[in-house]
OpenMM code with the backbone's topology and positions (N, CA, C; nanometers):
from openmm import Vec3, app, unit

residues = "UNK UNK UNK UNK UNK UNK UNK UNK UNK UNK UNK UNK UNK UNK UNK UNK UNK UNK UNK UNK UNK UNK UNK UNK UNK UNK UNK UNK UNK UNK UNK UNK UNK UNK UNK UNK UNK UNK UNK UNK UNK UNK UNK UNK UNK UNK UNK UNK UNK UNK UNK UNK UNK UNK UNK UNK UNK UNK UNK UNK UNK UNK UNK UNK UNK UNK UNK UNK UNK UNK UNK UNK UNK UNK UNK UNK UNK UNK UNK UNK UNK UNK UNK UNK UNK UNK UNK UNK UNK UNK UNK UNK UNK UNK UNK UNK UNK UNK UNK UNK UNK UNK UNK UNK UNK UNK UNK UNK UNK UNK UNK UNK UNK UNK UNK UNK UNK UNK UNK UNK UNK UNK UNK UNK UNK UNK UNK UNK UNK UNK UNK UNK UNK UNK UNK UNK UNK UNK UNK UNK UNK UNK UNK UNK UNK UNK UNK UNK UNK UNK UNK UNK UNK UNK UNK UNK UNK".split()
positions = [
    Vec3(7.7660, -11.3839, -9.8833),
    Vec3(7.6715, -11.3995, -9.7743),
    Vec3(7.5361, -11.3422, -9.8177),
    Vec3(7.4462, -11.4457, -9.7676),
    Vec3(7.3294, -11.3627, -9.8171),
    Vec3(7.2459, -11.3388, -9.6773),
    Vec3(7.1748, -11.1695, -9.7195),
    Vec3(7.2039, -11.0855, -9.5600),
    Vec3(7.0395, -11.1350, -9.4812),
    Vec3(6.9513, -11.1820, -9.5739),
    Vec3(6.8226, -11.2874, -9.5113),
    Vec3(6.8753, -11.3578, -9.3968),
    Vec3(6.9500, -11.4301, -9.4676),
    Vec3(7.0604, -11.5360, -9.3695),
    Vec3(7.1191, -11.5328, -9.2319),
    Vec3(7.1451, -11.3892, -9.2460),
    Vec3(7.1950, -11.3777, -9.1199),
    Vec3(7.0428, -11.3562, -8.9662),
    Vec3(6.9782, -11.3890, -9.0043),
    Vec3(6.9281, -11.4000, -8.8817),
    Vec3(6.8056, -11.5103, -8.8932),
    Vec3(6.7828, -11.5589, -8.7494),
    Vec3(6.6720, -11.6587, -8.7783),
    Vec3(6.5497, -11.6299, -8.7986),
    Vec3(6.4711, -11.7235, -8.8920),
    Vec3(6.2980, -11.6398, -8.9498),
    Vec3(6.2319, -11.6773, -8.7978),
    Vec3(6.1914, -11.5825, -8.8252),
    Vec3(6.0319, -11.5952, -8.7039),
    Vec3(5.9626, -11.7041, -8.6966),
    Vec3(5.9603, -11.7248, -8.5900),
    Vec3(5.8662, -11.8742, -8.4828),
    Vec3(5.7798, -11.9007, -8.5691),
    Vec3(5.6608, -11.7888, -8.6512),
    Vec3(5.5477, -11.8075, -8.6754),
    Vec3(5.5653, -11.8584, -8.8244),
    Vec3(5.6700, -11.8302, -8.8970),
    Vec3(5.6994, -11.8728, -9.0368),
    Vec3(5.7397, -12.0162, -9.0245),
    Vec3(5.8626, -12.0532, -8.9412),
    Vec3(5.9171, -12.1721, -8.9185),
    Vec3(5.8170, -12.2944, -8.8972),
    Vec3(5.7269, -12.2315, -8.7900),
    Vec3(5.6206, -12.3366, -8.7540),
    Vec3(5.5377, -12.3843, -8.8586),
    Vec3(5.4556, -12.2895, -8.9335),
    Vec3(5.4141, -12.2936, -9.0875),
    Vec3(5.4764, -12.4201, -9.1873),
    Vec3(5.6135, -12.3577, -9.1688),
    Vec3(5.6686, -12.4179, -9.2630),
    Vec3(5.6883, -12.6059, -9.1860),
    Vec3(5.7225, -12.6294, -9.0993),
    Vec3(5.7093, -12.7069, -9.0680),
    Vec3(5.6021, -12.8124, -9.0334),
    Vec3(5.4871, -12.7375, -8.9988),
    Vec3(5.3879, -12.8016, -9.0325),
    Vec3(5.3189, -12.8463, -9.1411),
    Vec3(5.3705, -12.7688, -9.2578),
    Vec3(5.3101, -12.8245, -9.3914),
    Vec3(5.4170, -12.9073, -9.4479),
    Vec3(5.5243, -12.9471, -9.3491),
    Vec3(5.6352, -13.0725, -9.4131),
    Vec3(5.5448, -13.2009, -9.3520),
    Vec3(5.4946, -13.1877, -9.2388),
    Vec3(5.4024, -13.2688, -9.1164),
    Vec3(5.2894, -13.2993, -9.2384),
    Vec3(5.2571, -13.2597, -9.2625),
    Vec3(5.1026, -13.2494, -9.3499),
    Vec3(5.1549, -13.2644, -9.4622),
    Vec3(5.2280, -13.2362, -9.5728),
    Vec3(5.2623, -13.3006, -9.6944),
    Vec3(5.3243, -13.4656, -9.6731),
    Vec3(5.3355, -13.5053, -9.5799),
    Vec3(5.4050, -13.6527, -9.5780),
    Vec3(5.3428, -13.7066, -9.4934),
    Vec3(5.2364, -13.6575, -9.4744),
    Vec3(5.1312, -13.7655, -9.3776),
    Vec3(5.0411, -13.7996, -9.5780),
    Vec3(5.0077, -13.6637, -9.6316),
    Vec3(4.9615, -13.6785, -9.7235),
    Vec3(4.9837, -13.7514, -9.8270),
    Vec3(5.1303, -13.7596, -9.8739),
    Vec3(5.1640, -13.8243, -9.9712),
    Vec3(5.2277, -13.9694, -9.9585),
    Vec3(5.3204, -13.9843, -9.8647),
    Vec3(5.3533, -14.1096, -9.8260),
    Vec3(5.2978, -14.1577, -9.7348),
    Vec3(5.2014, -14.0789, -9.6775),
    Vec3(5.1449, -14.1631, -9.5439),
    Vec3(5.2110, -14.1937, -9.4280),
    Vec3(5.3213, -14.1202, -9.3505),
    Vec3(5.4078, -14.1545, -9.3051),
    Vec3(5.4334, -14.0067, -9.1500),
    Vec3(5.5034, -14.0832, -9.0834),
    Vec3(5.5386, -13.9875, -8.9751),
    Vec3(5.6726, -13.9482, -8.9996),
    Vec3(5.7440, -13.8196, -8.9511),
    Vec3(5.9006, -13.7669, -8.9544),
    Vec3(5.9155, -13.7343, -8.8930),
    Vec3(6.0548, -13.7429, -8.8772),
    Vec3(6.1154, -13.7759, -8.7459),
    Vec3(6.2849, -13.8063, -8.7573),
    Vec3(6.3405, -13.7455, -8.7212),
    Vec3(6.5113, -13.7369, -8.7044),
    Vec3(6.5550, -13.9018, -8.6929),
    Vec3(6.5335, -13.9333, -8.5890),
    Vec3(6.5446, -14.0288, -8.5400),
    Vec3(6.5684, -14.1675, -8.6353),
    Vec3(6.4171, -14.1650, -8.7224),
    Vec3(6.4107, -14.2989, -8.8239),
    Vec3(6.5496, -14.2918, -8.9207),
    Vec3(6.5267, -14.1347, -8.9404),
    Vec3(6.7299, -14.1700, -9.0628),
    Vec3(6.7900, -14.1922, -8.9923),
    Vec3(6.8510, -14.1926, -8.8695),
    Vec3(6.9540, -14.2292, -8.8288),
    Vec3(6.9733, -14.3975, -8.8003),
    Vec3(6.8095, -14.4293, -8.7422),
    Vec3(6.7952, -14.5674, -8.8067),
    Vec3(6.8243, -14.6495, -8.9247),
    Vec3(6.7881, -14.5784, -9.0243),
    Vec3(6.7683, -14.5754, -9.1296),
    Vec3(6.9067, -14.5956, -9.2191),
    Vec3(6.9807, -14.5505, -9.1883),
    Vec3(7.1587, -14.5345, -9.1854),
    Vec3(7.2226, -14.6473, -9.1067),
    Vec3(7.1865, -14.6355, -8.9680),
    Vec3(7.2907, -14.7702, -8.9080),
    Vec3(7.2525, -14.8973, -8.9917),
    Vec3(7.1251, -14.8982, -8.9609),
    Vec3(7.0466, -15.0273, -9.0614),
    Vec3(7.1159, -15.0593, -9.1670),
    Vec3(7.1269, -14.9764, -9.2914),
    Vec3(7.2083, -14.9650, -9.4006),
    Vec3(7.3842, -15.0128, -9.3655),
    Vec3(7.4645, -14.9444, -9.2813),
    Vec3(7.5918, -14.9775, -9.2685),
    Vec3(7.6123, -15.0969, -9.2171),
    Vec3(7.4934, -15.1482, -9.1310),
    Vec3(7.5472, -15.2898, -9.0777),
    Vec3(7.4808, -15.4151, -9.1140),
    Vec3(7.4132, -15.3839, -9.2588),
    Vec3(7.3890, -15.5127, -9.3624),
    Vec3(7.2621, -15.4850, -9.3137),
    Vec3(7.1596, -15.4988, -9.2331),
    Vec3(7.0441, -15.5363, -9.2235),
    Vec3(6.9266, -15.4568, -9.3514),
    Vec3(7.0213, -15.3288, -9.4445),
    Vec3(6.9120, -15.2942, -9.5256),
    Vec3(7.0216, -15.2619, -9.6648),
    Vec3(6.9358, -15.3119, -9.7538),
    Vec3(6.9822, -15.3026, -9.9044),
    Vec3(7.0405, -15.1621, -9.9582),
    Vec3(6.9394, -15.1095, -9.8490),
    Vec3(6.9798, -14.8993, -9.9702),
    Vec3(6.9194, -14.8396, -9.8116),
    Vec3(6.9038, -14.6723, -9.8412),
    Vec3(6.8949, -14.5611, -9.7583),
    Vec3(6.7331, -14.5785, -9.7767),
    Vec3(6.6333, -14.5833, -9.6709),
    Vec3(6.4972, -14.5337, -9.6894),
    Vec3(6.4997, -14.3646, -9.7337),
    Vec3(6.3427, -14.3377, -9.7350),
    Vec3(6.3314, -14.2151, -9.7182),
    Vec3(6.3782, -14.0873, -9.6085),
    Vec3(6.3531, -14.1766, -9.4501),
    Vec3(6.4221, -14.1187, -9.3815),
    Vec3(6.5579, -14.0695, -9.3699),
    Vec3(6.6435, -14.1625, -9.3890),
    Vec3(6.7891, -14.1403, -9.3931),
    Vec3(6.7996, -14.0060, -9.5009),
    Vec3(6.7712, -14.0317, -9.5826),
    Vec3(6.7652, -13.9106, -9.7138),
    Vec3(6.7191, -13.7692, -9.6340),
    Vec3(6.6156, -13.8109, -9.5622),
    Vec3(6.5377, -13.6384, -9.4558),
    Vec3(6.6152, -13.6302, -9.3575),
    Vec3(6.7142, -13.7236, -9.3026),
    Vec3(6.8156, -13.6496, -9.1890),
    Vec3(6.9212, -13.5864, -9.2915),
    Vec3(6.9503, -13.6637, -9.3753),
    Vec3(7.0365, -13.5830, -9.4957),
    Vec3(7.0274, -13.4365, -9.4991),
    Vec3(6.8828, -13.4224, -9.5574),
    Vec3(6.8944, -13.2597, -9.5758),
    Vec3(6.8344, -13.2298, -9.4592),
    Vec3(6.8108, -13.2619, -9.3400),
    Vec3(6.8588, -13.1580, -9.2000),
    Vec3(6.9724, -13.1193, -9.2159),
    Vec3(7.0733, -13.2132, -9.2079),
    Vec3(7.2321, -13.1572, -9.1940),
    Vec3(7.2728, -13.0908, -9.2884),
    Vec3(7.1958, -13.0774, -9.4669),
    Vec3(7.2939, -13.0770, -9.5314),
    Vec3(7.2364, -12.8943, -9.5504),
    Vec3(7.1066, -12.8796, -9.4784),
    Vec3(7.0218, -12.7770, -9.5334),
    Vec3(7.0837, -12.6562, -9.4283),
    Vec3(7.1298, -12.7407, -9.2475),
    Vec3(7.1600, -12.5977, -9.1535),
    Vec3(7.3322, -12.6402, -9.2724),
    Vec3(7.4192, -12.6764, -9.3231),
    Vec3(7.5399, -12.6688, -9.3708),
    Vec3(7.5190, -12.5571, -9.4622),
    Vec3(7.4125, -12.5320, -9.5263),
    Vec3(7.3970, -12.4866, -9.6559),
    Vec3(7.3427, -12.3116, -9.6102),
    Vec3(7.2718, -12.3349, -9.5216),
    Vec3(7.2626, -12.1895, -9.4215),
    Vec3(7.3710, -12.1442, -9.3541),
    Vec3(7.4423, -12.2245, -9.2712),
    Vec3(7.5679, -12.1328, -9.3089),
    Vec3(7.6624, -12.1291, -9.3513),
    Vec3(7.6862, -12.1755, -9.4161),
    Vec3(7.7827, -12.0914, -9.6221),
    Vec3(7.7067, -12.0161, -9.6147),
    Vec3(7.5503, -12.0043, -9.6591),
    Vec3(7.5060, -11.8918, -9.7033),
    Vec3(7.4996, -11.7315, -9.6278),
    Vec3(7.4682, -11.8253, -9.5125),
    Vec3(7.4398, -11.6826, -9.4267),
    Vec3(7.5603, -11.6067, -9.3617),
    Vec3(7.7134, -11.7312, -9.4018),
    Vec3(7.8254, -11.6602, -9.3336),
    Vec3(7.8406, -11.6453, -9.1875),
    Vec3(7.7807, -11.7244, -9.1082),
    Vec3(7.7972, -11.8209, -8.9554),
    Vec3(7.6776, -11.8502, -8.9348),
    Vec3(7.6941, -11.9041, -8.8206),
    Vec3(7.6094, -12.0018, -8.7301),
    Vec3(7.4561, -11.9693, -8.7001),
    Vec3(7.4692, -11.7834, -8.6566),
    Vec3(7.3862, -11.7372, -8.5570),
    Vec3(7.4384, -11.7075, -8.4431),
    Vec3(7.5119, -11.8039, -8.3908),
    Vec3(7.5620, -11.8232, -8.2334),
    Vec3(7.6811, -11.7457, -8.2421),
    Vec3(7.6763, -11.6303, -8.2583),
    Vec3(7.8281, -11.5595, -8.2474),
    Vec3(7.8393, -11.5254, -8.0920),
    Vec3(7.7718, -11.5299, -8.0258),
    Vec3(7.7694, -11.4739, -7.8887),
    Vec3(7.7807, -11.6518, -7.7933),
    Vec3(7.7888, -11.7371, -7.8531),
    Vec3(7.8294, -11.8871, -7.8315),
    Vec3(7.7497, -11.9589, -7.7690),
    Vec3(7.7265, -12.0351, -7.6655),
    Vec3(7.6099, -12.1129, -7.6209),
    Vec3(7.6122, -12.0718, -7.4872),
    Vec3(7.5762, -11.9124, -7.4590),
    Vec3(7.5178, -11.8930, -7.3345),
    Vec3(7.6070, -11.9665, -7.2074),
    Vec3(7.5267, -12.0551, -7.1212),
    Vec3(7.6591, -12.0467, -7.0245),
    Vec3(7.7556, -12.1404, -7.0387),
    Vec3(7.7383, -12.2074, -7.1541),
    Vec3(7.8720, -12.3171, -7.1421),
    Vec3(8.0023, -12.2312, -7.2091),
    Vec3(7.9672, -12.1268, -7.2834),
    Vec3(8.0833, -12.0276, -7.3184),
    Vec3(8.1180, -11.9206, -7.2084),
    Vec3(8.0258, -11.8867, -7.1231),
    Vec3(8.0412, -11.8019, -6.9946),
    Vec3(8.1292, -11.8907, -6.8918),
    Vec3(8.1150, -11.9987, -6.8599),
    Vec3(8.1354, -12.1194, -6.7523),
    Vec3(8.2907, -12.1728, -6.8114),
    Vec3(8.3097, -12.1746, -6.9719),
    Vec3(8.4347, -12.2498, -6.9952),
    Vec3(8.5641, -12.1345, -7.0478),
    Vec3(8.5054, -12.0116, -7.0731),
    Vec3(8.5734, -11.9038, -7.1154),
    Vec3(8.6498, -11.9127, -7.2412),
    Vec3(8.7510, -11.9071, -7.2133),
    Vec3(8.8724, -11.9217, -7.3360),
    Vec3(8.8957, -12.1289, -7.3400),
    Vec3(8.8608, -12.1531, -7.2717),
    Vec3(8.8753, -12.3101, -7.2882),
    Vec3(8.7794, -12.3665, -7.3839),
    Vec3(8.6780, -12.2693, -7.4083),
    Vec3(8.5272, -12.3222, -7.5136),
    Vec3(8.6032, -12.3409, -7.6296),
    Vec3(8.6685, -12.3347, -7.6988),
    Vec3(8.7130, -12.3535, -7.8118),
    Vec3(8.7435, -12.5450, -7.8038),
    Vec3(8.8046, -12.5161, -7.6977),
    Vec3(8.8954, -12.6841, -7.6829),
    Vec3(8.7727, -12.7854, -7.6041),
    Vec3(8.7144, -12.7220, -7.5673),
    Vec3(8.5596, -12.8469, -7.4753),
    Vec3(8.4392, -12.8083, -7.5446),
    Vec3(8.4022, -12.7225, -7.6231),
    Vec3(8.2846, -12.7267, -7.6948),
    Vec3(8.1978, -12.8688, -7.7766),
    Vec3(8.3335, -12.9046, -7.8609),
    Vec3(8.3201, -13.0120, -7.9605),
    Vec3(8.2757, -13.1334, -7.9004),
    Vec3(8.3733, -13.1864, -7.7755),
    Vec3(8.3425, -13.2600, -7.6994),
    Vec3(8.2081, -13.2774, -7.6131),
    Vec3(8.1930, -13.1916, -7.5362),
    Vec3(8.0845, -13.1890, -7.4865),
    Vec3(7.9633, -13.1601, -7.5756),
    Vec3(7.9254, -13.0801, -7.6943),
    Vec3(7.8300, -13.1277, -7.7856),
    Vec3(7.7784, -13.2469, -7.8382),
    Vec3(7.8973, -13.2770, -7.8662),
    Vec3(7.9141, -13.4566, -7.8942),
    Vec3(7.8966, -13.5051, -7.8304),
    Vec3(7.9212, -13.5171, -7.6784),
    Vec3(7.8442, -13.6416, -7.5860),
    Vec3(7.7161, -13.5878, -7.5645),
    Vec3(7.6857, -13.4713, -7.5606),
    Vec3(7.5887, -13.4537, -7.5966),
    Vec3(7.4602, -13.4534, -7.6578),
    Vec3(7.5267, -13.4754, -7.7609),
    Vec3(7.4660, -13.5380, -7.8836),
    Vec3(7.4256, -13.6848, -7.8960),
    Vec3(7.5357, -13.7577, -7.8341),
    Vec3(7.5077, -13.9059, -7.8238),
    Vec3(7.3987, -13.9493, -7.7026),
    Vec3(7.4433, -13.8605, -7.6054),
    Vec3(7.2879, -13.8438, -7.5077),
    Vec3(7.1420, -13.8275, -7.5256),
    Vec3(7.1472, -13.7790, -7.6209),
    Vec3(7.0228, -13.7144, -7.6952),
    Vec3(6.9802, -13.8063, -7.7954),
    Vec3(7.0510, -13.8548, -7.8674),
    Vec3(7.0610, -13.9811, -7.9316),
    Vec3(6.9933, -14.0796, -7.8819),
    Vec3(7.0683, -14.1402, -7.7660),
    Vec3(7.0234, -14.2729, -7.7050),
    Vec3(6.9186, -14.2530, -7.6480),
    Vec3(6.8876, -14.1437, -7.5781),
    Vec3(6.7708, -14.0955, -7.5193),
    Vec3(6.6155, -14.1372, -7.6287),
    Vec3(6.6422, -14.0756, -7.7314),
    Vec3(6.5924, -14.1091, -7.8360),
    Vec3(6.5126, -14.2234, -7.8546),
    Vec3(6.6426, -14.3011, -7.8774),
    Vec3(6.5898, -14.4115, -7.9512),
    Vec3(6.5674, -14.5192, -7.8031),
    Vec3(6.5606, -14.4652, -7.6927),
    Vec3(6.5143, -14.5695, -7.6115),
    Vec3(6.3507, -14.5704, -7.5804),
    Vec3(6.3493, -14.4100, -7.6110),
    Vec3(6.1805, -14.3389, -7.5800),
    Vec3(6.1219, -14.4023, -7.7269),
    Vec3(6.2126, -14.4520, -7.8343),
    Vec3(6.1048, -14.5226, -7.9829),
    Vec3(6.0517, -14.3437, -8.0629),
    Vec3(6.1324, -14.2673, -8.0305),
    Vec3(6.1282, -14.1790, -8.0868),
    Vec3(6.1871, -14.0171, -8.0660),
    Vec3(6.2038, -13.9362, -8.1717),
    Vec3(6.2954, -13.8415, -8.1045),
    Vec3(6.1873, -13.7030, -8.1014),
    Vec3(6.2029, -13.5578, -8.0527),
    Vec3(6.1302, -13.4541, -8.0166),
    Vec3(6.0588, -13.4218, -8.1952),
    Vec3(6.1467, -13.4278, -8.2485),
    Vec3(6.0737, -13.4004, -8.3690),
    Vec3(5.9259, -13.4727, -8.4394),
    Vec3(5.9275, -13.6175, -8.4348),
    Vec3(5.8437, -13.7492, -8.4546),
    Vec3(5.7417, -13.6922, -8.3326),
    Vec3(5.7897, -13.7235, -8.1829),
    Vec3(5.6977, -13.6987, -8.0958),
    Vec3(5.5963, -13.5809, -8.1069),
    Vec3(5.6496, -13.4583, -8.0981),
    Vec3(5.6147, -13.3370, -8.1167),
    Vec3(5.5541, -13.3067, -8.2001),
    Vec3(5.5921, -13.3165, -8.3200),
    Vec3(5.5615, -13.2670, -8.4586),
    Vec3(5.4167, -13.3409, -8.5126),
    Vec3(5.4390, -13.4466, -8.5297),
    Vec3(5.3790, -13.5741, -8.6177),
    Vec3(5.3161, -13.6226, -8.4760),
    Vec3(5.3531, -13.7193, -8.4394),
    Vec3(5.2600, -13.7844, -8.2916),
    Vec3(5.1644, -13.7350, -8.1996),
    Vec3(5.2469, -13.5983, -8.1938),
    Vec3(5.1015, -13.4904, -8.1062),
    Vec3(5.0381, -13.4063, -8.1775),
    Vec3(4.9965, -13.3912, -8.3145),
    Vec3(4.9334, -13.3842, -8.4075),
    Vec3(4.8479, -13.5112, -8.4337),
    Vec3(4.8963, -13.6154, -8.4417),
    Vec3(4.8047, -13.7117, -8.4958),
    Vec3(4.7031, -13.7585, -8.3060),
    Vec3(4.7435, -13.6606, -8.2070),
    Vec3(4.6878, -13.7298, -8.0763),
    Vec3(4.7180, -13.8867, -8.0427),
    Vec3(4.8630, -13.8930, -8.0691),
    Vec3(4.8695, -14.0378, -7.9765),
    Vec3(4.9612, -13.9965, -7.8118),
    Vec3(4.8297, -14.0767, -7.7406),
    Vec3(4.8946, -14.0810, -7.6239),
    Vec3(5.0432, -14.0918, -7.5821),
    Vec3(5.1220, -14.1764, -7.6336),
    Vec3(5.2283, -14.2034, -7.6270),
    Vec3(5.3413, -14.0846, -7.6662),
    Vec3(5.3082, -13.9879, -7.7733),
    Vec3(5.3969, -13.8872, -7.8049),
    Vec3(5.3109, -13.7848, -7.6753),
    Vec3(5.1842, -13.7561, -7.6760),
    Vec3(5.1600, -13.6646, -7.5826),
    Vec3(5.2271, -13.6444, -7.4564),
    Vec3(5.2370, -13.7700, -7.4097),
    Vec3(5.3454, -13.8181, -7.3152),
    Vec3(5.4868, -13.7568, -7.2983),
    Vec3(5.5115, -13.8191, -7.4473),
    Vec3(5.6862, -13.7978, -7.4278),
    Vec3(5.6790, -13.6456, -7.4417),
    Vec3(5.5983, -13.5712, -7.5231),
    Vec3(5.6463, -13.4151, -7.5664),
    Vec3(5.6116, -13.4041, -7.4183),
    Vec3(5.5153, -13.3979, -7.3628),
    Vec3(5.4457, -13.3286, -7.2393),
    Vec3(5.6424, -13.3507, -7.1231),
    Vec3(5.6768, -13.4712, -7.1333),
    Vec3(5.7999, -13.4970, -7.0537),
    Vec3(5.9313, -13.4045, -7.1122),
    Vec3(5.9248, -13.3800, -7.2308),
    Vec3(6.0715, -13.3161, -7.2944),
    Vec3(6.0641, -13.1763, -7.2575),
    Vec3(5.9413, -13.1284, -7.2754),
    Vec3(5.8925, -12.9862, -7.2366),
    Vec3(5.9135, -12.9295, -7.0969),
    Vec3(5.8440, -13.0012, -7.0092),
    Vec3(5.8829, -13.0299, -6.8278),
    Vec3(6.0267, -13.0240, -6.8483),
    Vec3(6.1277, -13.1091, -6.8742),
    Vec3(6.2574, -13.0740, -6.8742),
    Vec3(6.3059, -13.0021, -6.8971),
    Vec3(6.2819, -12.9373, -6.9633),
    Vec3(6.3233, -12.8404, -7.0864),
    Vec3(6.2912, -12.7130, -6.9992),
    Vec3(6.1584, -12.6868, -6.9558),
    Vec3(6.1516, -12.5534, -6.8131),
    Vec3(6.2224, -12.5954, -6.7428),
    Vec3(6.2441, -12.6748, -6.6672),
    Vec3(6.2724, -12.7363, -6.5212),
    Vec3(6.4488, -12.7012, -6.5584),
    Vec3(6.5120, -12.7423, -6.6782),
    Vec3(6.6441, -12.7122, -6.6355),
    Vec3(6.7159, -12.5595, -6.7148),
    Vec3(6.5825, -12.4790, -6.7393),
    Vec3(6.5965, -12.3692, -6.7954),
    Vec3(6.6519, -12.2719, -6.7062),
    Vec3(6.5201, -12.3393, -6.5813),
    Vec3(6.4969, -12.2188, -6.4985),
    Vec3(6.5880, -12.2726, -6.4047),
    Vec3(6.6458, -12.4188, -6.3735),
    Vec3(6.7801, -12.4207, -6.3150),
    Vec3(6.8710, -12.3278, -6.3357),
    Vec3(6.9051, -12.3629, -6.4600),
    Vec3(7.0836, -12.2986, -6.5049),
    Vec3(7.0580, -12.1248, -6.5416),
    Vec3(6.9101, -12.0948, -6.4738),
    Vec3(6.9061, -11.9636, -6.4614),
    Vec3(6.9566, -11.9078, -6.3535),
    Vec3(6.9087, -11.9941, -6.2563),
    Vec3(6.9707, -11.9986, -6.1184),
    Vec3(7.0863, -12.0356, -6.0470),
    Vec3(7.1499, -12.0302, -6.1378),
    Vec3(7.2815, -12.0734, -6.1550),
    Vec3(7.4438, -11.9754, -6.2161),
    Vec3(7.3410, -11.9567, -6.2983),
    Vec3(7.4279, -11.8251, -6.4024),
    Vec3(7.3824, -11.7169, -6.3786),
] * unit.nanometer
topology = app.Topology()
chain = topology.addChain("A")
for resn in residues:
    res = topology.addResidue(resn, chain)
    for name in ("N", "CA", "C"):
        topology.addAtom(name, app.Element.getBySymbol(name[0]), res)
């Protein structure tokens, strides 16, 4: 385990760092990023419509392959204390409904996605950086949600 690892870097490093992924690939390929396009990028590929993996598919790659690789390294998750109230709310059952409900979860978030023509990362990152109305939009909407059911399930738990 390496003991860096065990905890997450600071907002102000992450952002940095992420913004100069925003800014090296506007720079060099000319291009926006965004979760979303690999996963495009992938179905496309499995169901004949594309010859090989774009670039994208390759950058959802090492999303997954980079938090996999953090923890091996760091020797868990982070989340040892589990996901707040869905581990408070499901108790000893979180083991057996976690997976599940992440996963539809996940597919929610997904479709959500790709119906908005883009996911929080593309919008956020790249789109409201470059000032298009259309991501200003969607971030300005994910954000609103994002308080709105914060401060719900505060009120709640």
């Amino acid at each position: 385990m390496i003991d860096a690892l065990a905890v997450r870097a600071p907002w102000y490093v992450v952002g940095v760092a992420l913004g100069l992924v925003v800014v090296a690939a506007l720079l060099t390929i000319n291009q926006r990023i965004g979760a979303v396009g690999g996963y495009s990028d992938i179905v496309d590929r499995l169901n004949g419509r594309s010859a090989g993996l774009g670039w994208r598919a390759w950058f959802l790659f090492g999303i997954i392959g980079g938090s996999a690789l953090f923890v091996m390294l760091g020797g868990g998750t982070g989340a040892q204390d589990g996901y707040g109230w869905l581990t408070r709310a499901l108790g000893d059952r979180f083991e057996l409904l976690a997976a599940p409900i992440l996963l539809l979860a996940g597919i929610l978030i997904g479709y959500g996605a790709k119906t908005a023509g883009g996911c929080t990362s593309g919008n956020g990152l790249c789109g409201s950086s470059l000032g298009s109305p259309a991501s200003l939009a969607a971030t300005a909407t994910f954000m609103a949600t994002a308080v709105a059911t914060t401060l719900a399930l505060s009120l709640v738990a």
